[in-house]
Each structure stands twice: as C-alpha cells, then as structure tokens.
N, C-alpha and C positions, 0 to 999 in steps of 0.2 A: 083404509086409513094408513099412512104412512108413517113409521116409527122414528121415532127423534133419535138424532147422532149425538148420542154421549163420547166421542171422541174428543181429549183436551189439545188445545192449540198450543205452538209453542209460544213464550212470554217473549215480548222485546228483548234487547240486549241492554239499552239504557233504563230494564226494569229489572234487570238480575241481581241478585245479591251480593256474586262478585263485583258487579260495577260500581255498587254502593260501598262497598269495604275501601276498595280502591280509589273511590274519590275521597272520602273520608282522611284515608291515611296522605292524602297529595296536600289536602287541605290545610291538614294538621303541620306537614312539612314547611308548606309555603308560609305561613301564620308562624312559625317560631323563626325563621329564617330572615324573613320580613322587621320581626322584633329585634332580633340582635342587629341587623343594617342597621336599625334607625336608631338605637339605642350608640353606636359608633361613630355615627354620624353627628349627634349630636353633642359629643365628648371632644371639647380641643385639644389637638396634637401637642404636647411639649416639643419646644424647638431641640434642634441638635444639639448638645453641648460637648465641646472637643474640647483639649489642652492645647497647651500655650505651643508645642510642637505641631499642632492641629488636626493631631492622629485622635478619632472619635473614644469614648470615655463612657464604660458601660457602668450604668448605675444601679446601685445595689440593690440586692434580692430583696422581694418583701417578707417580712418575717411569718405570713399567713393570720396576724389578729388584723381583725377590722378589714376581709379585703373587698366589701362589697367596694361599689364602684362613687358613693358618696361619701358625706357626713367628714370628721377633722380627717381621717385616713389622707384624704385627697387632695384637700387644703393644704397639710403638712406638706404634702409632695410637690406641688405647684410651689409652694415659698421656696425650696430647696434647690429645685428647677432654678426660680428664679435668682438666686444666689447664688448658682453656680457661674451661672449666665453671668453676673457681671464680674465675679471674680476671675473669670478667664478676658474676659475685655480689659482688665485692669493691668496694667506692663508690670512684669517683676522687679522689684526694686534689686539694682546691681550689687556685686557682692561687696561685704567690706575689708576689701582687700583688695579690689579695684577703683582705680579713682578717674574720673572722664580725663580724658587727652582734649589738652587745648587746641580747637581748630589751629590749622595752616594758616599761617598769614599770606593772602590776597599780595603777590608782587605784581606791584602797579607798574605805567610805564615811567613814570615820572614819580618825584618825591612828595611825601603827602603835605598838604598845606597847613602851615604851623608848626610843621618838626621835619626835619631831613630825614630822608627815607634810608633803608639801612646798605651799608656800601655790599657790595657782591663781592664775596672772594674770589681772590686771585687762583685761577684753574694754575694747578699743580707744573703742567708744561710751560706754564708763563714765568714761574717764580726764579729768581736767577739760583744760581746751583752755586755753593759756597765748598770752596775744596776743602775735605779733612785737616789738611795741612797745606802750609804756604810753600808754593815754588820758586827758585832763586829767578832772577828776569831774565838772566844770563849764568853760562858755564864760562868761567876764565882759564886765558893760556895758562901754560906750565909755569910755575915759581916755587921754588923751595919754600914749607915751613920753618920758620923761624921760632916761634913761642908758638905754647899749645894751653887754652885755658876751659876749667871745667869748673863754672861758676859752683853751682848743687856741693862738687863736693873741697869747693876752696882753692881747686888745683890749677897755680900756674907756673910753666917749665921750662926750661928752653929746649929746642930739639934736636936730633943729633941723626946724622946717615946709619942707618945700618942697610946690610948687605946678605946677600945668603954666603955658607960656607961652602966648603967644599962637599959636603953632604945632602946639600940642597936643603940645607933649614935654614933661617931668618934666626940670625944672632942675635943676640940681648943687648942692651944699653951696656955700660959699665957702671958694675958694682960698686962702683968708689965713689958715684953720686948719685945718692938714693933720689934725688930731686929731678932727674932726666928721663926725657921720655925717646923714642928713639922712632924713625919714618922710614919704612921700606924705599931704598931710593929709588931704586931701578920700576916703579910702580907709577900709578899716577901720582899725581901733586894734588893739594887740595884745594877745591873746586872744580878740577880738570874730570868728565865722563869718567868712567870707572870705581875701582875698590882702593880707597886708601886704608893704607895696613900703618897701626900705628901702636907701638908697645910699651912695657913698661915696667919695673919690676913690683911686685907685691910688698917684697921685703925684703933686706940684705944681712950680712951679719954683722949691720951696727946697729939695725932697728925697721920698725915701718918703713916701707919708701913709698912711690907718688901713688902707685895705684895699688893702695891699701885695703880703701872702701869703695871698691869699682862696683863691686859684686851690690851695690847699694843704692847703686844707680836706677832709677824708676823710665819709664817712656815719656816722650814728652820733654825730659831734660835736654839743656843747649852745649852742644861743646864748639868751640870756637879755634880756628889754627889761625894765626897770624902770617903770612907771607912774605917772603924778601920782596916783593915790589908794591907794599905797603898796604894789601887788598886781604881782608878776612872773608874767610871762607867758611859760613855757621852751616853746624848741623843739627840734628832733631834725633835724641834716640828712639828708634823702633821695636827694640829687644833686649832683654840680658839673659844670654843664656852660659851653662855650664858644662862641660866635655869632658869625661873621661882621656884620657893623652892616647889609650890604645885603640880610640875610636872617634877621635881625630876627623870632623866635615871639613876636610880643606878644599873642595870643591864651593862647596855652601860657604863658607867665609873669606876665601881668596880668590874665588869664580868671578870673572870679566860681570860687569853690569852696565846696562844701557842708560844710568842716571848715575849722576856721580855720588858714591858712599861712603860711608867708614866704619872701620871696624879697629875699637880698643880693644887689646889682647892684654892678659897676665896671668898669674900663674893663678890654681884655685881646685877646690878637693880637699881632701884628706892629704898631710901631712906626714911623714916618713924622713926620720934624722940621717938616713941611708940614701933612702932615692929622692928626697923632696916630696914636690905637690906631685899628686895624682890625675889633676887633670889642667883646663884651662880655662878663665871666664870670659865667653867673647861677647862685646858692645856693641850693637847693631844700629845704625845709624845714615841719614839721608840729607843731604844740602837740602837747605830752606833757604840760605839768603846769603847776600853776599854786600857786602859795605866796604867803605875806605878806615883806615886804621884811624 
C-alpha cells in the first residue's frame, strides 16, 4: 500500500497576503482620490477679478473659522466675488480737479446752415508786415537848415553854420543868444543820407539856453528842421544817451551812416565852476518823413 505525500504546494500569487495588503491599500488610494475629483468638480470656479490697470488682484487670506467648503463661509465669499466683479466694470469717476475738454469742432467744407461757419486765420506769412517805424518815401538834395523845431520840449530856433577849429573840434553857437542852435556845415543837410550833427548850448551866463531839457527827451519824440528851399525834413528819436568828454564815441555819433540821421549834442554831467560840464548828452535820431513847409 502506498503512503500519502504530505508535501504542501505552493499558494497562488493572486492568494497571497501580500497581494491582499496591496490591493487594499490601491483601493483605499483610488476611493479618496476619486472623492476629492468629484468633490472639485462639482464647486464653481469664481471668475478672475483684476483692477482697473488689469494686473490680476489676489484676494484675501481666510482667516481659518468656518473653512469647511459649505454653509455662510462660502456664501459670504461668492457675494464678495461678486461685488468685486462689478466694481472693477464700473469706470472711475475723474478727478475733481479735472474737468472734460470740449471735443474739436468738426471743420466742414463749407459754412454750416443757419449760421456762418467760423473765418480761418490768416497764416502768419500772408499777414502784411507793418514797419516799427515810418520811412520818408524820399531822401532830398542838399539845402541848408533854416529853423530847428522840437515840439516835446517847446523849442523853436533859428540855425546858424558852425565849422570845426583849428583843432579839429565842431565850435559852439554864440553865447550871446541862448535861443540858437548851430548845424555842422561842412556835413550833410537834413534829409540828405548821412549824420547830421546839430548843437546847442545847455546854458550861458545869463541863464537856461535852448537845450536846457534835452537830456528829457524820451524815444519816439519828433524833431523837425525847416530848409531853405521850403522842404521839412522830420526825425524820430532813437536814443538819449550821456558821455563822459574823456570818453568821447565819436565814431558812434559822427560815423557816416547809410540812412539819413541826427544827432543833438550839448553839454551834460556833473558840473565844475573851473572846467564846466563833465561830459555830453547826445540825441539819436532817424528821418521818418519829409513834407513841404
């Protein structure tokens, strides 16, 4: 009789202990994994909300009461959501301190019906050009002055030749008639291109003489010479200036010029009962016009 094999066989694999442990724990993974998906899924997304620059806008931590995923907690947060939401839709009102600019008016081609459309300014190079001052229309030949008038300060004279000395300086009126004014002869005539040089004394030793209050004289003012062939030759002054005598522009005041000028001279400065004046007030001045007497 033959004896039985108590020898044990080996168990399957899909009957092992470890293959039970390890399905167990896949199970248990997949089933909580599963839960939170659908749990995720089922929670609506709040939209984006960004600021009015439209750089996105991170909303505030929860404080950790109440944060299961229901109940007011969640409510609250959805209303707040939604409130954000339209106050970023909503435009910022402008400051008060800016006020809207009136649109541009629409230029039509033609003028609008029931009222004249608005005229177009005159572009700058179209507009005629007005001279600072008026030009004579003409320079007149050579004629002696005869009478010399300076409305502004009342003064009318008759004129008289002077000449340079032997020294080469432009001698004075004579003293014995404070009321004379005296005309470079050898020079131009007035109206004629050039500098007319025309003098006078300040004061003499009976009193004031003609050009007392020269130095008073403002720009703008008229001086007028009268001419021996009956033709006035007006000026315009440009200047009044003052000179020390040791520093003397005779260049600048007796210098050739390409329009015809004048210059009133007399004496002016500081005073000295020994030397006199100390310097000289010269009159700068330019033809503006020229009329019959």
């Amino acid at each position: 009789m033959a004896r039985p094999d108590h020898t044990r066989r080996p168990r399957p694999w899909h009957r092992t202990r470890a293959y039970r442990l390890t399905r167990t724990v896949v199970l248990t993974v997949t089933l909580a994994v599963g839960g939170v998906w659908w749990a995720r899924v089922d929670e609506p997304a709040p939209a984006p909300v960004t600021a009015t620059d439209r750089t996105p806008v991170t909303p505030a931590a929860d404080s950790g009461e109440n944060a299961d995923d229901g109940g007011p907690v969640r409510e609250r947060a959805v209303r707040e959501t939604a409130v954000r939401e339209r106050a970023v839709r909503q435009p910022l009102p402008a400051p008060a301190t800016e006020r809207p600019r009136p649109a541009a008016p629409t230029r039509t081609a033609g003028p609008v019906r029931g009222r004249p459309g608005p005229a177009a300014p005159t572009p700058p190079a179209a507009r005629p050009k007005t001279p600072a001052q008026p030009r004579p229309s003409t320079v007149l030949p050579r004629s002696r002055p005869t009478r010399f008038t300076l409305p502004y300060l009342g003064i009318e004279a008759p004129v008289v030749d002077l000449r340079l000395d032997r020294h080469g300086q432009l001698t004075a009126p004579p003293d014995d008639n404070s009321n004379l004014v005296g005309w470079y002869a050898d020079g131009p005539s007035p109206g004629e291109n050039g500098t007319v040089v025309v003098v006078g004394h300040r004061d003499t030793r009976a009193g004031p003489a003609v050009f007392i209050g020269l130095d008073a004289v403002t720009p703008g003012r008229r001086v007028e010479l009268r001419r021996a062939d009956g033709r006035v030759a007006v000026y315009t002054v440009d200047a009044v200036k003052t000179y020390d005598k040791a520093h003397f522009p005779s260049r600048e005041v007796y210098g050739a010029r390409a329009r015809p000028e004048l210059r009133l001279i007399t004496c002016g400065g500081g005073y000295d009962r020994r030397t006199g004046y100390s310097g000289n007030i010269v009159v700068y001045a330019h033809l503006t016009a020229t009329r019959s007497a």
